[in-house]
Residue, then its C-alpha position, 0 to 999 in steps of 0.5 A: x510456504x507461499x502467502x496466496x489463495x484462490x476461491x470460487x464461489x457459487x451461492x446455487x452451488x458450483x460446477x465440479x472442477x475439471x480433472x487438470x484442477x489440483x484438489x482444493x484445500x476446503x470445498x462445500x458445495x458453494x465454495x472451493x479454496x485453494x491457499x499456499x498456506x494451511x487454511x484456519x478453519x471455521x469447521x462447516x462454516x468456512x475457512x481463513x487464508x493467510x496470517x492470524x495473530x492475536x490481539x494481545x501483548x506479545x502476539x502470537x500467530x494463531x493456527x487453530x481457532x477454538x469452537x467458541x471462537x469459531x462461533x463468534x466469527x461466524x455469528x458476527x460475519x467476521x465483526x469479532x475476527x476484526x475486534x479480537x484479531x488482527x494479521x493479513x487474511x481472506x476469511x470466508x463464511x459460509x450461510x445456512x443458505x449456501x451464502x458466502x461472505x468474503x472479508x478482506x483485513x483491514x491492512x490490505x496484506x493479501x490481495x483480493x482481486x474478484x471477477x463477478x457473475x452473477x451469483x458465482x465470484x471468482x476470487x484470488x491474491x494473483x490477477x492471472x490466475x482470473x483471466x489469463x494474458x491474451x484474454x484480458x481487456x484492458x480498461x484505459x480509463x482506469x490507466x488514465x486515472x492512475x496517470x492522474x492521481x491515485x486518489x482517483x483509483x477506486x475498486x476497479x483494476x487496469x483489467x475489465x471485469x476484475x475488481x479489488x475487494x479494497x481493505x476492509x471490504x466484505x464481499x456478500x454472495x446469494x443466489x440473486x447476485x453479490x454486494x460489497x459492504x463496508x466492514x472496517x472503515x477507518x473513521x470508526x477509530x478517528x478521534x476529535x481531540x487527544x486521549x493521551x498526552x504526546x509523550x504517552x501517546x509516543x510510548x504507546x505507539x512504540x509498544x504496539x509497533x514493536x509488538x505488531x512487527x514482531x509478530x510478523x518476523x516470527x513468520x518467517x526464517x528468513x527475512x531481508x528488510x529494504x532500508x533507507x536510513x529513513x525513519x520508516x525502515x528504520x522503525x521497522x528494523x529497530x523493532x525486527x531485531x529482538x525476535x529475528x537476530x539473523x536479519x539481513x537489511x539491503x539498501x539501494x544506492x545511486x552515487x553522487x545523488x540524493x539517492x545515495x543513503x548509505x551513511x544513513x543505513x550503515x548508521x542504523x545496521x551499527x546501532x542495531x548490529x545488523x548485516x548490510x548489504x549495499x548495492x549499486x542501482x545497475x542500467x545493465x539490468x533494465x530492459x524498457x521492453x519487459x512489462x515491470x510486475x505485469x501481475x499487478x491491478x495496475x502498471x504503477x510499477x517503476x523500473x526501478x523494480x528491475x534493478x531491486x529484482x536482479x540485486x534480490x536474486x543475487x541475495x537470494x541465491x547466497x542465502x534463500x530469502x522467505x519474505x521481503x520485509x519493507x517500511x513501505x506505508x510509514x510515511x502515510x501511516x505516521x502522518x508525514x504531513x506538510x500542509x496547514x490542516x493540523x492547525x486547522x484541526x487544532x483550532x476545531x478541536x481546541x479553540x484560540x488556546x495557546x496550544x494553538x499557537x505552539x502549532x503555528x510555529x511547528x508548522x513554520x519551522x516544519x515548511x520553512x513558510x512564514x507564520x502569516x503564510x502558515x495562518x493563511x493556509x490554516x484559515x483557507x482550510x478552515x474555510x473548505x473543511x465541509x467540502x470533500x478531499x480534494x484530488x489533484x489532477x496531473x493531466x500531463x501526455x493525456x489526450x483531451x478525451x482521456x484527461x477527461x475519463x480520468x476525472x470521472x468520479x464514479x468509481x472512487x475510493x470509499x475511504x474518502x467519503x467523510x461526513x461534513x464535519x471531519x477535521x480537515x487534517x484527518x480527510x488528508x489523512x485517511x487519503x493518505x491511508x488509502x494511497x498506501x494501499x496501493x504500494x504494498x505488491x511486489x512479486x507474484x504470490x504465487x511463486x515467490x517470496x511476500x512483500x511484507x508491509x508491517x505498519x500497515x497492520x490494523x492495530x498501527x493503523x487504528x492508534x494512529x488514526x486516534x492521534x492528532x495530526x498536529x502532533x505529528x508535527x510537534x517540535x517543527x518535525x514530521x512523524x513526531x510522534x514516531x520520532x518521540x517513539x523511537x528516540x531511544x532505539x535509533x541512531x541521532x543521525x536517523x532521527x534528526x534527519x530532515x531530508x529524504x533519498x530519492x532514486x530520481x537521480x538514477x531514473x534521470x540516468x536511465x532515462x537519458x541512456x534510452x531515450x531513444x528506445x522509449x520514445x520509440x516504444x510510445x510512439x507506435x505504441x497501444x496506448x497512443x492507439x487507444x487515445x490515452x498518450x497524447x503523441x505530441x507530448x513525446x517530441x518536446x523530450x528529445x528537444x534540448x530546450x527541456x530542463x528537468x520538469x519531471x518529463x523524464x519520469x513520466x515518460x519510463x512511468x508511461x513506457x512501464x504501462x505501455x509494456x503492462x498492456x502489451x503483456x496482459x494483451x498477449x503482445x509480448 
């Protein structure tokens, strides 16, 4: 069964559907829902599209809500849903008034892309299913701050007139028009100082982690996990294993670089007694003029998706393959920081105490920085903590016009807006909460296998958030926490290690065998036309005076954008 839905809205009641349209899954008159997966329902009062589990130990998914429950969800519209469950859904709820109220969870799981009329929404997990390529209008000032941080990003997508129902978010519709309301925010579960000692903290974390992902593998027959040997896919795999003993794990590799992570991954797979396949990044599999996940809200996919692509295929075809499982998100989640906002935080929190200190030294250890450098930068954040999240601009290959639309802040990510008094470390936190968001898609739900992205799952999500920053860099290392949690599961050789892979050896490879074509694919291109891509920063790159300065990623990150708008434009 595949993880999507589609629903129309209409709080004055809905036209009826055309006679090429399949039948919907629930229909009232001001709401029609189409889902890949049976709907749970809320009897008269609405339906949930997606995955459901329980919020207790172990979880279990839920199919079926009893009338009590029912009852509590609508009454609160969807307040109970987020307290006594959790999992990666729409929900919908149906007013006396033929009102509907649309929640998205908290993890971002299934997308929400909504295009909004008036009083009708038009809503779905696939963009093409609301406007069709060649119909749609690319918005270049969201392209433009996509090319300048994802920080930037706020609800709107690359397409005009559809937005992102954020995680979270609850969309209202009446007859008078629509309105989206917070309903789960992350700074709810943010705590000030610590209610558990390190070493607690750390087995509650692998409790809840174990318990979370495990509830996601029961869903599924057929599981591959991408690993890297890296801290995150490896907690995840660690916590597969006891609920799914035919797990596949896959880990990609570019030899004689950094991008070469096979001893990692092969330790990990010994340990768990997993199967491994390894397998080469191919330039053979790579073609510049193909749009890279053209479905997706904005062109951020890498072409590195269409090797991955062309190896799941492949996998798929020996064995059929339900949902790809990844540790996308836990570097954000298990709070891989490396700025000084954790001594910060301590020194709000706790004062000059000895503890203080302590930090002071892990977050040397951790950077390499001197102690007077590391309390210098504490004391600079200390200085700024009542100023907002900063955003860091990269403006490079921008026309000047477009430098500037990509600092326009009127459409920003609600998250990022904290009260005065925040800890510094936990703005830095959430912004990385919400960048993780934006990683979680893959291939169109509709016609393929999910991209299942467990620790971000609301009940990991929550306990981090409760936990202090400057324990995650406990002992010098980052994600301390996590490393603490799952010391006893994984392999010393995961665990100790400090560097992290990179496939930029095999962009730098892809690059120099196709310069020319992506030169040529910018240069007559849309987004040169529509005064995005400055023309003049394509010449220096076929200079030889040019030495690794990143131009050669930003350039097959610009060639994947100039493919996407050609696709929803109707030009490829």
């Amino acid at each position: 069964m595949s993880f999507w839905f589609r629903a129309e809205v209409a709080a004055g009641g809905l036209s009826p559907t055309a006679d090429s349209e399949s039948a919907p899954d629930y229909a009232t008159p001001s709401l029609r829902v189409w889902s890949g997966l049976p709907l749970i329902s809320l009897g008269r009062a609405g339906c949930i599209a997606g995955y459901l589990f329980r919020r207790e130990s172990p979880c279990g998914r839920i199919t079926e809500l009893d009338p009590s429950a029912q009852q509590r969800i609508i009454a609160t519209r969807g307040a109970s849903l987020l307290d006594e469950y959790w999992g990666g859904y729409v929900a919908l709820f149906i007013e006396p008034n033929g009102g509907v109220h649309m929640l998205r969870d908290p993890s971002g799981m299934l997308p929400c892309y909504v295009a909004r009329s008036g009083a009708s929404v038009r809503a779905a997990s696939d963009m093409p299913a609301l406007v069709e390529p060649g119909a749609a209008r690319v918005d270049f000032s969201v392209l433009a701050r996509m090319f300048a941080s994802v920080d930037a990003l706020g609800r709107k997508t690359g397409i005009a007139g559809i937005e992102e129902l954020l995680p979270g978010e609850c969309l209202s519709t009446t007859s008078t028009g629509s309105a989206i309301n917070t309903a789960w925010s992350p700074w709810t579960h943010v705590r000030r100082r610590p209610t558990m000692s390190f070493a607690d903290t750390a087995e509650e974390l692998r409790c809840v982690v174990k318990d979370t992902v495990g509830a996601w593998t029961i869903c599924f027959d057929s599981i591959l996990l991408g690993v890297s040997g890296g801290v995150d896919s490896s907690i995840v795999a660690a916590s597969a294993v006891p609920r799914t003993p035919g797990l596949r794990c896959l880990t990609m590799a570019e030899p004689g670089t950094d991008g070469d992570e096979r001893r990692y991954a092969e330790a990990l797979a010994r340990q768990l007694g997993v199967g491994l396949n390894a397998r080469f990044y191919d330039v053979a599999t790579i073609d510049l003029a193909r749009a890279v996940l053209p479905h997706s809200s904005i062109p951020s996919g890498s072409h590195l998706m269409q090797a991955i692509a062309a190896v799941h295929a492949a996998l798929d075809e020996e064995k059929p393959v339900d949902a790809y499982f990844t540790g996308n998100g836990g570097d954000n989640v298990f709070c891989n920081m490396h700025s000084a906002a954790p001594l910060a935080d301590r020194f709000l929190a706790s004062g000059p105490t000895p503890g203080l200190f302590a930090t002071a030294r892990d977050l040397a250890d951790l950077t390499g920085s001197p102690l007077a450098t590391v309390w210098a930068h504490g004391w600079r954040r200390l200085r700024n903590r009542r100023t907002s999240h900063p955003i860091r601009f990269d403006l490079s290959g921008l026309t000047i016009e477009a430098g500037k639309a990509a600092q326009d802040a009127s459409d920003r990510h609600p998250w990022l807006a904290a009260a005065p008094d925040t800890l510094p470390g936990k703005k830095a936190y959430v912004a990385m909460l919400a960048r993780a968001q934006k990683s979680i898609e893959l291939y169109p739900r509709d016609n393929a296998p999910p991209q299942i992205a467990p620790l971000l799952s609301q009940p990991i999500l929550e306990l981090c958030l409760s936990i202090p920053t400057w324990y995650a860099v406990r002992g010098g290392r980052d994600r301390a926490v996590a490393r603490a949690a799952f010391a006893a599961d994984l392999p010393p050789l995961v665990i100790e290690r400090r560097t992290k892979g990179s496939p930029s050896g095999f962009l730098r490879r892809l690059f120099d065998a196709h310069m020319p074509q992506a030169l040529e694919l910018l240069r007559g291109g849309r987004l040169v036309e529509a005064g995005l891509l400055d023309p003049a920063y394509l010449e220096r790159a076929a200079e030889a005076a040019w030495q690794d300065d990143g131009r050669d990623h930003r350039i097959l990150t610009l060639c994947g954008a100039e493919t996407w708008v050609r696709w929803w434009e109707g030009k490829t």
